[in-house]
C-alpha positions as CSV (number, residue, x, y, z in Angstrom):
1,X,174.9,190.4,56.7
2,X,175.1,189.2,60.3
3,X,173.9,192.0,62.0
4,X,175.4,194.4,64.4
5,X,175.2,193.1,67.5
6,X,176.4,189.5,66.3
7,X,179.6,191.5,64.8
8,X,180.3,193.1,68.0
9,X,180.4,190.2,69.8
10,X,182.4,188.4,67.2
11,X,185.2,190.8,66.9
12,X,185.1,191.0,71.0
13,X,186.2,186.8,70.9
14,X,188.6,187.5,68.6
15,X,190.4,190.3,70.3
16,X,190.2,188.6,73.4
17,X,193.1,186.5,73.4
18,X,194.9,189.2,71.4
19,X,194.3,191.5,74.7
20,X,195.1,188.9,76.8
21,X,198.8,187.9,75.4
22,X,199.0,191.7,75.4
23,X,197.8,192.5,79.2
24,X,198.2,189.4,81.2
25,X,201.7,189.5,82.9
26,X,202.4,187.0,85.9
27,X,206.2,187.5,88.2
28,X,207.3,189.4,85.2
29,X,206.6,186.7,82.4
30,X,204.3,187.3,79.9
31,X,201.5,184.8,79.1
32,X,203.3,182.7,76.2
33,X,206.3,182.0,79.2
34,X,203.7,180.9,81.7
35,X,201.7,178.9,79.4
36,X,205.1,177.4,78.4
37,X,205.8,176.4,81.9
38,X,202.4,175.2,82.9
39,X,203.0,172.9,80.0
40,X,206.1,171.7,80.4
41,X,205.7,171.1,84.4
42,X,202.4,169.7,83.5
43,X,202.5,167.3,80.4
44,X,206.2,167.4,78.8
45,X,208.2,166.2,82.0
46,X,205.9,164.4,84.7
47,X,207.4,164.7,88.0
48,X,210.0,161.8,88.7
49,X,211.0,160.9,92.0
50,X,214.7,161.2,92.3
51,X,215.3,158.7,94.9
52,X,213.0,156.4,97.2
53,X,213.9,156.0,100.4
54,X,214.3,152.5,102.4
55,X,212.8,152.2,105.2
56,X,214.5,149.5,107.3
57,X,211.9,149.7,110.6
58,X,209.5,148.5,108.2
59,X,211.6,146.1,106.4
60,X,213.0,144.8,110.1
61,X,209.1,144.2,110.9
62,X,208.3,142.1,107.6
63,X,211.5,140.2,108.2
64,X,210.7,138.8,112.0
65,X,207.2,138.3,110.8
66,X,208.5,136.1,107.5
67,X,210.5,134.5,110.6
68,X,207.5,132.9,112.4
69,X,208.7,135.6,115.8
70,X,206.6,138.2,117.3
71,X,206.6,142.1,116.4
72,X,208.0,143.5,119.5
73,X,206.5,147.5,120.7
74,X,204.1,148.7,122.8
75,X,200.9,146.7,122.9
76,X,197.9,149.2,122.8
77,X,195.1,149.1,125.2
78,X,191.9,149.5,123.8
């Protein structure tokens, strides 16, 4: 009905990912684990940042500035 050559390439895009699951192994994991991971890194748990450091050099600098004083360092020569 749709021809040879149309059949051939249909069955060959529906054994592809058939093969692939089959074949494709990454670090020992098969490709369901690794697409499970990808996921999950990727879309389930967005990275968080734990902790944000303060940094009081800059906070020091605002501060003296909010003050009406002067910054205090090395003045660069241009």
């Amino acid at each position: 009905l749709i021809g040879s050559s149309n059949a051939a390439t249909g069955m060959c895009l529906l054994m592809l990912p058939a093969f692939l699951f089959a074949m494709y192994e990454k670090d020992g994991l098969p490709l369901e684990k690794v697409l499970k991971n990808v996921i999950t890194v990727k879309f389930i748990r967005p990275p968080v940042r734990k902790y944000e450091v303060e940094n009081l050099y800059e906070k020091k600098k605002i501060m003296t500035k909010a003050k009406g004083g002067t910054v205090r360092g090395k003045i660069k020569k241009r």
